[in-house]
C-alpha positions as CSV (number, residue, x, y, z in Angstrom):
1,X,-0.1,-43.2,-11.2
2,X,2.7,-40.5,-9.9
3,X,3.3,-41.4,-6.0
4,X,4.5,-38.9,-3.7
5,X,8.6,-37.8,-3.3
6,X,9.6,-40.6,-6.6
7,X,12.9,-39.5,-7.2
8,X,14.9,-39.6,-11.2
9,X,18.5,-38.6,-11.5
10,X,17.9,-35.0,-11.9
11,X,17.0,-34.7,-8.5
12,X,13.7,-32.8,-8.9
13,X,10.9,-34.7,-6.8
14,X,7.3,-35.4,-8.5
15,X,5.0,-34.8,-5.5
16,X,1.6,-35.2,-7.0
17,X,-1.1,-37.4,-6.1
18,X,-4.6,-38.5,-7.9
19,X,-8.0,-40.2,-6.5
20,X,-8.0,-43.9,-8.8
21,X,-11.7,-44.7,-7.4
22,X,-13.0,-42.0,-9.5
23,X,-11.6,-40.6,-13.1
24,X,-11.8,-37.3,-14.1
25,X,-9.6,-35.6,-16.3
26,X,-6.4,-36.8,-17.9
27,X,-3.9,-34.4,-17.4
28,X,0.0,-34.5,-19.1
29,X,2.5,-33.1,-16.7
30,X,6.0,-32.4,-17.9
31,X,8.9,-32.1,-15.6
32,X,10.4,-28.3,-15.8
33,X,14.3,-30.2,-14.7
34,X,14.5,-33.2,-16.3
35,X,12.0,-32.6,-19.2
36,X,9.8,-36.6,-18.2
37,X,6.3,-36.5,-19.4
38,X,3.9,-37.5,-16.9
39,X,0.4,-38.5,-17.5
40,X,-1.8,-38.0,-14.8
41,X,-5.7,-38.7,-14.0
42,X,-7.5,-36.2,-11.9
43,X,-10.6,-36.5,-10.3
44,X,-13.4,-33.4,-11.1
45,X,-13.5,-32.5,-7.7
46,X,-9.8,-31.9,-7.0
47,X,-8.4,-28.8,-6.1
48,X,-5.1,-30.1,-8.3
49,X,-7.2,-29.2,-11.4
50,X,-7.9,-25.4,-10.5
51,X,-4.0,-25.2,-9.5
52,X,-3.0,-26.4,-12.9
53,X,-0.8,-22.8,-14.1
54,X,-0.5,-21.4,-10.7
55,X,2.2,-21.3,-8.2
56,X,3.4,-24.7,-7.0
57,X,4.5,-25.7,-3.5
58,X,6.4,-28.6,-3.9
59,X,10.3,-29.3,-4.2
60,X,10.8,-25.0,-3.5
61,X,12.7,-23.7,-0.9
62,X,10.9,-20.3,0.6
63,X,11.6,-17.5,2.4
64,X,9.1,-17.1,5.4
65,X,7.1,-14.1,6.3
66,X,9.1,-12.0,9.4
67,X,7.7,-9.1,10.9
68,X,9.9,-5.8,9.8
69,X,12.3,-8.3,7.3
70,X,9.8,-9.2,4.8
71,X,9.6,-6.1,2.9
72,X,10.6,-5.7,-0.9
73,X,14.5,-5.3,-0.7
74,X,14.9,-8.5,1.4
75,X,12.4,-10.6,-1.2
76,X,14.2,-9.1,-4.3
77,X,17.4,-10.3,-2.5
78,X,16.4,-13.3,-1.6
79,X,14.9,-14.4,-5.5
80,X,18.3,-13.2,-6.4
81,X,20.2,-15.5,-4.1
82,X,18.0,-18.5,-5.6
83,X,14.8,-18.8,-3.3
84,X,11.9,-19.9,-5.6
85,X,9.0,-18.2,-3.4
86,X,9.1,-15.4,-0.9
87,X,6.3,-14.4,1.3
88,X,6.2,-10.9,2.9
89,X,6.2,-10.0,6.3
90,X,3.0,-10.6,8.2
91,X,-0.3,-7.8,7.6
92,X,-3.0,-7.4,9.3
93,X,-6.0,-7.4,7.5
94,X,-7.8,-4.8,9.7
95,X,-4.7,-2.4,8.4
96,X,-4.8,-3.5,4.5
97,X,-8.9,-3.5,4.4
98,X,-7.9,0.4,4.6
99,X,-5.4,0.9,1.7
100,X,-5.9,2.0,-1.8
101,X,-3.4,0.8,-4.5
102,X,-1.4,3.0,-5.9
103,X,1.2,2.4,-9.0
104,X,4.3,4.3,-8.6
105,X,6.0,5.3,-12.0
106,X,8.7,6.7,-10.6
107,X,9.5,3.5,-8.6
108,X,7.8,1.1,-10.9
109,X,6.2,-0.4,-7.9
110,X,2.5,-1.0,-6.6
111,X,1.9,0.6,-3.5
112,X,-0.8,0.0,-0.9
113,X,-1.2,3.3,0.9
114,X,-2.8,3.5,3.8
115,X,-4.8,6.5,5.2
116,X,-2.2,8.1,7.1
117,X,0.2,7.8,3.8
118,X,2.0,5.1,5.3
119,X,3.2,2.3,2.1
120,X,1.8,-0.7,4.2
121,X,3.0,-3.1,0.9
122,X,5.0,-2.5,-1.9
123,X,5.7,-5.1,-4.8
124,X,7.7,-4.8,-8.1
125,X,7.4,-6.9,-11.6
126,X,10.8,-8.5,-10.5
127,X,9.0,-10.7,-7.9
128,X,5.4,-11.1,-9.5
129,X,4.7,-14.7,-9.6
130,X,6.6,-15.6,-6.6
131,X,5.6,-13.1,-3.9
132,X,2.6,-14.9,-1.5
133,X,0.4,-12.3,0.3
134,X,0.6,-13.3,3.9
135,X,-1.7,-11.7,6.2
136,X,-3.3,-12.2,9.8
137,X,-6.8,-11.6,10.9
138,X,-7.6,-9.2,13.8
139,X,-9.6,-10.4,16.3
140,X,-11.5,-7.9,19.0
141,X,-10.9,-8.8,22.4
142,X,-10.8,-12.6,21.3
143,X,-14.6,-12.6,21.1
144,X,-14.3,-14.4,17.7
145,X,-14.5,-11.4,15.6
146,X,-12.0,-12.3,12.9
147,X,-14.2,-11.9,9.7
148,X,-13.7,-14.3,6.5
149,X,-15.3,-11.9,4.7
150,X,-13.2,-9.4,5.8
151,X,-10.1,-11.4,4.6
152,X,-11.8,-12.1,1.6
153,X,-11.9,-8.4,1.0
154,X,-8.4,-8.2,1.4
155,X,-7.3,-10.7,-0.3
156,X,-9.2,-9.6,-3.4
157,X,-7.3,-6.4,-2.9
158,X,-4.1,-7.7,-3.6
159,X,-4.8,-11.0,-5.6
160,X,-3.7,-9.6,-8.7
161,X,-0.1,-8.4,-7.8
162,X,0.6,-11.4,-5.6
163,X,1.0,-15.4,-6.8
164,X,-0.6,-16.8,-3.7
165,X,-2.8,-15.7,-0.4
166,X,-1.4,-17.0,3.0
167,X,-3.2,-16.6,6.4
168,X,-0.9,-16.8,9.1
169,X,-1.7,-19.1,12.3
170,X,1.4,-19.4,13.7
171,X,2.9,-16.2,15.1
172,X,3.7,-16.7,18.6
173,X,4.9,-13.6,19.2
174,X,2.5,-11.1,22.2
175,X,1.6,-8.2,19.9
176,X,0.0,-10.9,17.7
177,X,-1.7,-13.0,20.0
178,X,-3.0,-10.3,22.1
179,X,-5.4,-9.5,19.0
180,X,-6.4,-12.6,18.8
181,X,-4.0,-13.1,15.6
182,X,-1.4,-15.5,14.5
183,X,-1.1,-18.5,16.5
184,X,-4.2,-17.9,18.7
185,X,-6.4,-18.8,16.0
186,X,-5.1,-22.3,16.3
187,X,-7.4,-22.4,19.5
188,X,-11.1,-21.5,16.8
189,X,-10.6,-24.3,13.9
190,X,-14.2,-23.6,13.0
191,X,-13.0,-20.0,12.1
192,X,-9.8,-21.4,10.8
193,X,-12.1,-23.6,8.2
194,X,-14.4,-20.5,7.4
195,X,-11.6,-17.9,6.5
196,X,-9.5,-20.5,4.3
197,X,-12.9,-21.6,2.7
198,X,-13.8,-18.5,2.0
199,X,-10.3,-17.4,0.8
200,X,-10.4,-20.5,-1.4
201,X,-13.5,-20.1,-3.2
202,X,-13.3,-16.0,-3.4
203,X,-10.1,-15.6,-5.2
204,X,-8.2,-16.9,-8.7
205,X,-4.7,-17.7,-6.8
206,X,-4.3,-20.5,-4.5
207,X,-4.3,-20.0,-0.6
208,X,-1.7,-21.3,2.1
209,X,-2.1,-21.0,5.3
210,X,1.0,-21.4,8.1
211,X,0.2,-22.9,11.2
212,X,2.2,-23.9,14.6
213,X,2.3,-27.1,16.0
214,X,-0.4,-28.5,18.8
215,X,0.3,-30.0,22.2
216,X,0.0,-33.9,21.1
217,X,0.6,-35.4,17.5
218,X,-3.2,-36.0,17.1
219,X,-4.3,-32.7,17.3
220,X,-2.0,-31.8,14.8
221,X,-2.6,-34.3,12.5
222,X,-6.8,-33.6,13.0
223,X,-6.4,-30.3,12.4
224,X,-4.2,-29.9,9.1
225,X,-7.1,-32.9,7.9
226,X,-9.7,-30.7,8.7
227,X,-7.4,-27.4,6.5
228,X,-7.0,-29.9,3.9
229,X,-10.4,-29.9,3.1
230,X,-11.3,-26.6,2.5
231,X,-9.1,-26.9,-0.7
232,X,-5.5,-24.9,0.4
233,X,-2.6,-25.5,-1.7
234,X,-0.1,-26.2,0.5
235,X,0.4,-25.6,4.5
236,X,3.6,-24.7,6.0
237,X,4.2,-25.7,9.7
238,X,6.4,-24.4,12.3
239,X,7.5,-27.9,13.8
240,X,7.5,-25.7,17.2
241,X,4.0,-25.4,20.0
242,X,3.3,-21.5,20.2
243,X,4.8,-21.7,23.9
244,X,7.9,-22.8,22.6
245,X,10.9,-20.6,21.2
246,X,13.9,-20.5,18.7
247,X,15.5,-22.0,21.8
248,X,13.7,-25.1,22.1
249,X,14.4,-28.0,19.2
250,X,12.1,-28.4,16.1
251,X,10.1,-31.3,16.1
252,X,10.6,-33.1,13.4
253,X,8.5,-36.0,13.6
254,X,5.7,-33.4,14.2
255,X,5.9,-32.5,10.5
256,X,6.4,-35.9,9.1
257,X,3.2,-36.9,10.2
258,X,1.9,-34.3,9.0
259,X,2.9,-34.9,5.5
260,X,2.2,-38.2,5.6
261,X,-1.3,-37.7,6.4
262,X,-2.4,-35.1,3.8
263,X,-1.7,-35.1,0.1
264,X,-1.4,-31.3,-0.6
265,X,2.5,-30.2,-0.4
266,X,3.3,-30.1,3.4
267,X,6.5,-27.1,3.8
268,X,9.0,-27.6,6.8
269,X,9.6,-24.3,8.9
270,X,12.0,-23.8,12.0
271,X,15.1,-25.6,10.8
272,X,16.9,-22.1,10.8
273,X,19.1,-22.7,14.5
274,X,19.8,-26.5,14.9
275,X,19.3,-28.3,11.3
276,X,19.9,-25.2,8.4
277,X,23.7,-23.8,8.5
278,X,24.5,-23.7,5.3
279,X,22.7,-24.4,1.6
280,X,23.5,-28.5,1.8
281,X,21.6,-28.4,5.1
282,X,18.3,-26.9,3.5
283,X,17.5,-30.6,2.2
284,X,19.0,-32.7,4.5
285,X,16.4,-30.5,7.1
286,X,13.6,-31.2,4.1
287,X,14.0,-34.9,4.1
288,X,14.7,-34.7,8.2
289,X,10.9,-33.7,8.3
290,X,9.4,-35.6,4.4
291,X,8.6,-32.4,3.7
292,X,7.8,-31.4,0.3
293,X,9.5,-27.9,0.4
294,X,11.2,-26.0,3.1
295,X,10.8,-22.8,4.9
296,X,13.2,-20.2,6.0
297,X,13.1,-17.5,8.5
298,X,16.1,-16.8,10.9
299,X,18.8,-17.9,8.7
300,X,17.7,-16.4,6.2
301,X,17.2,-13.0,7.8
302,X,21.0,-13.3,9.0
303,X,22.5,-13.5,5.4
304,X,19.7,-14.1,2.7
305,X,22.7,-15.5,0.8
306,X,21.8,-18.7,2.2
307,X,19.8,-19.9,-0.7
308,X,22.7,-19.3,-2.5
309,X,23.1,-23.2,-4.0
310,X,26.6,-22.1,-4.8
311,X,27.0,-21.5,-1.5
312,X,26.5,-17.9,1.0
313,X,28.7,-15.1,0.3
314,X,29.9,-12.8,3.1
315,X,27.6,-11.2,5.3
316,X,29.1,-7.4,3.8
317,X,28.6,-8.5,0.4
318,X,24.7,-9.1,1.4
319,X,24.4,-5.8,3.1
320,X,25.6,-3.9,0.2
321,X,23.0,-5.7,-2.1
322,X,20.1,-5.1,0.8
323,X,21.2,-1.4,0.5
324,X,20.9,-1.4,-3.2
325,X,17.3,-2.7,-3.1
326,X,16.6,-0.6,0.0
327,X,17.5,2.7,-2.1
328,X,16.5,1.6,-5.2
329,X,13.0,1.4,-3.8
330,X,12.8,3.5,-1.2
331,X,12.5,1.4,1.5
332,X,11.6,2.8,5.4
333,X,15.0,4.2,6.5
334,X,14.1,2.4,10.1
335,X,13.4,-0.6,8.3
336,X,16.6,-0.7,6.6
337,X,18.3,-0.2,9.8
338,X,16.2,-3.3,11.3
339,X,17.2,-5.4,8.7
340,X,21.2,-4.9,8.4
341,X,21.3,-5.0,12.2
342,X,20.0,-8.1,12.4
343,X,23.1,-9.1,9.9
344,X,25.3,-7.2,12.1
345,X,24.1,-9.7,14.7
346,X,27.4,-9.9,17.0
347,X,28.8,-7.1,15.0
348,X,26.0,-4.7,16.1
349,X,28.1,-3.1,18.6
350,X,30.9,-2.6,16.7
351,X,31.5,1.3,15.7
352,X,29.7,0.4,12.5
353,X,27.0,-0.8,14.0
354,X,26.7,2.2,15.9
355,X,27.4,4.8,13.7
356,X,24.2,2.2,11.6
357,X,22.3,3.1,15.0
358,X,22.8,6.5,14.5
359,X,21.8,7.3,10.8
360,X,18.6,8.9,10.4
361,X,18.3,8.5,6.5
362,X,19.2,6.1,4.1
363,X,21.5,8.4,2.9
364,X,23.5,8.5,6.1
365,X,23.3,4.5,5.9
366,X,24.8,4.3,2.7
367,X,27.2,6.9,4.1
368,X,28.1,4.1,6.8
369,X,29.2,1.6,4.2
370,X,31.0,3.4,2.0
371,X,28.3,4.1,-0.6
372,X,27.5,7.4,-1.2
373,X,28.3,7.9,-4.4
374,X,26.4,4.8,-5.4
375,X,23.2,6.6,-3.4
376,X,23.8,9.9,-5.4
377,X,23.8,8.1,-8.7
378,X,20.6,6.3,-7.2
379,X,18.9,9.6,-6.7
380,X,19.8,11.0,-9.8
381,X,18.0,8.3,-11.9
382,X,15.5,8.4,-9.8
383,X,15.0,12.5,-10.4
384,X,15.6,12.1,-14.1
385,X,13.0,9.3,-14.1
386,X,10.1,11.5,-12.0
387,X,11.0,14.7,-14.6
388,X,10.4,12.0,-17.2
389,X,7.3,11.2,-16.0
390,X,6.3,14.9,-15.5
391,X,6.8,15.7,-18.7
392,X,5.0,12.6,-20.5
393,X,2.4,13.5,-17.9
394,X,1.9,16.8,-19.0
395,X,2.1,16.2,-23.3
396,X,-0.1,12.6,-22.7
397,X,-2.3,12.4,-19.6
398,X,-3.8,15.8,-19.2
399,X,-5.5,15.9,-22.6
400,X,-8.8,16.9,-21.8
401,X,-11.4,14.2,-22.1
402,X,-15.0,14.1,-23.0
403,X,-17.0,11.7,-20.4
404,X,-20.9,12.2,-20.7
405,X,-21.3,16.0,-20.5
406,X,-18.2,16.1,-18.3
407,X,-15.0,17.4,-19.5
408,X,-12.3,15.5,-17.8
409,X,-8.2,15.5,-17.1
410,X,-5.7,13.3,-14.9
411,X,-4.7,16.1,-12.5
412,X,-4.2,17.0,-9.2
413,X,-3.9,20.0,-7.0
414,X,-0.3,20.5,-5.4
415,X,0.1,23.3,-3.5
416,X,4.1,23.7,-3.7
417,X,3.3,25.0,-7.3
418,X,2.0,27.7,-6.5
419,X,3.0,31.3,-5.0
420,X,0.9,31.9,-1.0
421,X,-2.1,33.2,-1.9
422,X,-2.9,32.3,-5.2
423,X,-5.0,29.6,-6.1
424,X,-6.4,28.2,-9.4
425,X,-10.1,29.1,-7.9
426,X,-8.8,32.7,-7.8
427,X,-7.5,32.5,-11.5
428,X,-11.0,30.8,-12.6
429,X,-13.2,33.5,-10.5
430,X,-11.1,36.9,-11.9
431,X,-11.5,35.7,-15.7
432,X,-15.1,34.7,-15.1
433,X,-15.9,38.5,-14.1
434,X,-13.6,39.3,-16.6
435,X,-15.8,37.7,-19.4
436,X,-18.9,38.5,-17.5
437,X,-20.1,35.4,-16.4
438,X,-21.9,33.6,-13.1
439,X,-19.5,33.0,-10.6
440,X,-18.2,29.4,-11.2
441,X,-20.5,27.1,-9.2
442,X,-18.7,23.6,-7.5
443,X,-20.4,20.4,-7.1
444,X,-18.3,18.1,-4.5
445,X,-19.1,14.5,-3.5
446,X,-17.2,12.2,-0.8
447,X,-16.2,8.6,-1.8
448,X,-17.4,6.3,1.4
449,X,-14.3,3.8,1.5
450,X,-11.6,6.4,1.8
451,X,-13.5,9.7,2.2
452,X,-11.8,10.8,-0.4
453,X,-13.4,14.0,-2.9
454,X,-14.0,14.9,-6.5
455,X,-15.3,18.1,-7.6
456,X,-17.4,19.4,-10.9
457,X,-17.1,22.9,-11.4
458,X,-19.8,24.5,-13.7
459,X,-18.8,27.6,-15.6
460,X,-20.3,29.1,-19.1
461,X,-23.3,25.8,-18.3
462,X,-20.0,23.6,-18.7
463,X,-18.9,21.2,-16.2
464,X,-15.2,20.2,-15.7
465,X,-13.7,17.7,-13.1
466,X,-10.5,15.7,-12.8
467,X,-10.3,12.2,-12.7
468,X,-8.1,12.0,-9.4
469,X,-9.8,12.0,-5.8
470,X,-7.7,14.5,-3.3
471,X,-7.5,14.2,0.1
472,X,-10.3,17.3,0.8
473,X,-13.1,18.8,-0.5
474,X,-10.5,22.3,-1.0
475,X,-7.9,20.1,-3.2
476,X,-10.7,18.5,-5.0
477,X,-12.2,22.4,-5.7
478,X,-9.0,23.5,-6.9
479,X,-8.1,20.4,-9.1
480,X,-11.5,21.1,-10.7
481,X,-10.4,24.6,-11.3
482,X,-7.2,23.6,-12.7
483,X,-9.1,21.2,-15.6
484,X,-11.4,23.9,-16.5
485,X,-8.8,26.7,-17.1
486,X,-6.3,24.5,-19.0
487,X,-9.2,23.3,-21.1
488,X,-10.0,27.3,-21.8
489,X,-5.9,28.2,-21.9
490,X,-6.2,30.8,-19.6
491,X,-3.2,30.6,-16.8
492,X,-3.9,29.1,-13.5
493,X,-1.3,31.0,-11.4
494,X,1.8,28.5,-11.2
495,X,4.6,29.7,-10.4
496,X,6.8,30.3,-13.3
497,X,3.9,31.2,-14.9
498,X,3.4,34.5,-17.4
499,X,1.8,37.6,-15.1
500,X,-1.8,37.2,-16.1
501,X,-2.8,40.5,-14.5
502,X,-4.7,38.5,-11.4
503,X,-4.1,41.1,-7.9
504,X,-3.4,39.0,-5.1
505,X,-5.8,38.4,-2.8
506,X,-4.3,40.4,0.3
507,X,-3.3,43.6,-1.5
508,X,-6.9,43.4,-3.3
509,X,-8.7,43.0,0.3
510,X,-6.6,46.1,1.4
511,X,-7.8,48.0,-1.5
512,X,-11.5,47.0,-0.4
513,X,-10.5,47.7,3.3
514,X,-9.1,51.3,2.3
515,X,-11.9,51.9,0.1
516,X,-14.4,51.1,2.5
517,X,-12.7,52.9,5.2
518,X,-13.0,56.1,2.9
519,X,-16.3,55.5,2.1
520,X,-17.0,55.0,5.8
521,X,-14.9,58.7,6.7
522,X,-17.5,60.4,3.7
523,X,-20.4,58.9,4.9
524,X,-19.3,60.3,8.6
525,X,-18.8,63.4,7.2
526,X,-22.4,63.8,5.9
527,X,-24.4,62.7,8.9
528,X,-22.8,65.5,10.5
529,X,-23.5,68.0,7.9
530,X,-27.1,66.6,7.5
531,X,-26.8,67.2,11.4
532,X,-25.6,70.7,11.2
533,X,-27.2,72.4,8.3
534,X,-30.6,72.6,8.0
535,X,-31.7,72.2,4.3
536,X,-33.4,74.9,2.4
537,X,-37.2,73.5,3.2
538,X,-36.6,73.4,7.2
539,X,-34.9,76.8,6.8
540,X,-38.0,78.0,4.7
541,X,-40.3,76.3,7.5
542,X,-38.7,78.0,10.3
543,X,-39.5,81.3,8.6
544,X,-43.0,80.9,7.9
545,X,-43.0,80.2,11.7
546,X,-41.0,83.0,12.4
547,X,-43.2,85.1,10.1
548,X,-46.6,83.4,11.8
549,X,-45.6,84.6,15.1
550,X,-43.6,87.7,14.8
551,X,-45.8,90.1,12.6
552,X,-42.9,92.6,13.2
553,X,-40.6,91.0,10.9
554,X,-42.7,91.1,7.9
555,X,-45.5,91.7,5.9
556,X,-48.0,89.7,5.8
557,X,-50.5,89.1,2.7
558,X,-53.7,90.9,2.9
């Protein structure tokens, strides 16, 4: 039997814990620092056993999930400065339930888009295994409408590019709470135990949840129980009530109690301002609360070198590294400005900081610091990369492909490659007459979670369609066309592309307009001259009449 925090010379803390009254399964630990071999018995019913190979809370020192700071370049930076877990900043699930994942080769990221284009979350390779998924659930109008299933959904989302799920409870902050989010769940711990339950048993990585403090040392205690149970891996707690700010000190004892009275890793949070200064301080806070790991949010944000164990470099030195990551991967340009302000801090009003307030890209950021030729280089690889990709695209990915009695490629429709008025529908259409075929007939359909389209064009009783949805039923028409004429080899109008004979589509409606306008002056013409001269039976008519009634001007028969 392992107890809880048993120290060796190394340093490295064994934090586990096993049921005696009832064996199970025998498992052999062995310490990753000091290389000891643990045995360890496990009752069937332990959450410890499904944990076995995942992420582990104890003895790590995190970065916590802030609002606008959590994004990729400050969790790269962070992993680089020696934090063992980063969480990002805090989503809501409302938002992510709405985003398709995307993997950007250019980037080598994976992208959640959302509908209006905007990357709500990005992750890289570099932090997989140590990035937790933190989001919060919406509630409407506080009427209990944050949905576990909901989260669930989400979660499932993202599981496989994340280490861990987190559900945040503890955001104090009035754009949260107002949506019934963050720390306002503390107030529903029926809805707190169905989300993490659900969480738990819906996904293959383990689930966290962060919570705040309650008014008295009971509640507290009660409630992180009562989370316990539904089988999280860890809880982190903000040793601050959600009226309280960075202003007011931590309780400590708060989250000592807490860990003594649950045996799942307890993590400390809100040390940043009166306890964690510097790296020595990061355990002397952990063992200030008998925490198993700690937290960090402010201090972090303010130079990420803290987790530095060799201790922080300069605050400059950290920006220039942000900016790296920030460029390397695209970040938000107004993000990136968020972030290296809050470095600034005092500084902020400095003339760097202001000419920082006044760049508009991260070009003009870099330009700030000194780093433009750095960004250029950046940009470079970056184009040199995307051509690569292009190219491999085009020789690998848009081989046509036989699926059912559909003939299939990996394109889409971009309109910047092609001249105004000319279309790949207009290519497909003029070589269909050309060969004397039925006018290409197009089959779309509308994907229900992101209204999204594909289209199946049918041409010579053969269908074509691309693989890739496009934002409207006109894209997915045209991506259609695009499959069926490079199947056939016949051009599709690019630009760049050999003069194929196609007229464009103005200048041919003129010639219809000018040829209808002359048939319309010829037709004129003749309704007056039908109008104006009789024709030779009226004329022959009007004689016999004349004849009939005027016996002077001829003879008539006998």
């Amino acid at each position: 039997y392992v107890g809880a925090n048993q120290s060796y010379s190394c340093y490295c803390k064994i934090l586990l814990e096993c049921d005696r009254k009832r064996l199970g399964w025998l498992l052999l630990l062995q310490c990753t620092k000091c290389d000891l071999l643990l045995s360890l018995v496990v009752e069937k019913d332990n959450t410890m056993a499904n944990s076995v190979g995942k992420l582990s809370f104890s003895n790590k020192v995190i970065l916590a999930p802030m609002v606008r700071v959590g994004t990729l370049p400050m969790r790269l930076l962070a992993l680089d400065y020696g934090a063992d877990i980063v969480y990002c900043e805090e989503l809501i699930d409302l938002k992510m339930i709405q985003c398709k994942r995307v993997v950007n080769d250019v980037l080598e990221t994976v992208d959640f888009i959302a509908p209006d284009e905007r990357v709500m979350f990005r992750t890289c390779s570099k932090e997989k295994g140590r990035v937790v998924f933190q989001m919060t659930c919406f509630d409407f109008c506080h009427k209990g409408t944050a949905d576990p299933d909901r989260a669930l959904a989400v979660a499932q989302l993202v599981e496989n590019d994340v280490a861990a799920i987190d559900v945040n409870m503890g955001c104090p902050k009035e754009y949260s709470t107002k949506g019934g989010m963050g720390s306002a769940l503390l107030s529903d711990p029926d809805k707190i135990e169905a989300i993490l339950s659900n969480l738990v048993r819906g996904v293959s990585k383990p689930v966290t949840c962060k919570i705040r403090i309650l008014p008295t040392l009971k509640e507290t205690v009660n409630l992180v129980k009562r989370i316990e149970k539904t089988g999280v891996a860890a809880i982190a707690v903000h040793g601050r009530m959600k009226e309280e700010r960075p202003r007011h000190p931590v309780h400590c004892d708060y989250i000592q109690a807490v860990a003594e009275s649950v045996s799942i890793p307890v993590i400390a949070n809100g040390g940043s301002v009166d306890h964690v200064k510097s790296h020595d301080d990061i355990e002397k806070f952990r063992e200030a609360t008998g925490a198993s790991s700690v937290m960090l949010a402010r201090a972090a944000m303010w130079n990420p070198s803290i987790f530095h164990s060799q201790g922080a470099v300069s605050v400059d030195e950290a920006m220039e590294e942000y900016i790296k990551y920030a460029v390397r991967y695209d970040n938000n340009t107004f993000n990136t400005k968020y972030c290296l302000c809050q470095m600034l801090k005092d500084r902020v009003e400095s003339p760097m900081g202001k000419q920082l307030h006044a760049a508009q890209t991260n070009a003009e950021i870099c330009e700030v610091f000194g780093m433009t030729d750095f960004y250029k280089k950046a940009q470079a690889d970056l184009e040199a990369r995307k051509k690569d990709l292009q190219a491999h695209s085009i020789s690998l990915l848009d081989q046509p492909t036989l699926d059912g009695d559909v003939i299939t490629m990996a394109v889409k429709f971009e309109r910047r490659e092609y001249p105004p008025q000319i279309t790949p529908k207009m290519y497909l259409l003029e070589w269909s007459r050309k060969e004397k075929l039925e006018q290409p007939l197009y089959e779309t359909e509308q994907r229900a979670q992101d209204r999204a389209f594909q289209s199946t064009v049918m041409v010579a009783n053969k269908k074509y369609r691309s693989t890739l949805w496009e934002k409207s039923k006109k894209f997915a028409e045209q991506a259609a066309a695009i499959v069926c004429l490079r199947t056939l080899g016949v051009p599709e109008g690019r630009i760049g592309e050999e003069n194929s004979g196609l007229v464009n589509k103005r200048k041919r409606e003129e010639r219809k307009q000018a040829i209808s306008e002359d048939i319309g002056i010829t037709d004129s013409t003749n309704r007056k001259r039908r109008i104006t001269e009789p024709s030779q039976k009226e004329e022959q008519e009007s004689n016999d009449k004349m004849t009939v009634v005027n016996g002077s001007c001829g003879q008539t028969a006998p």
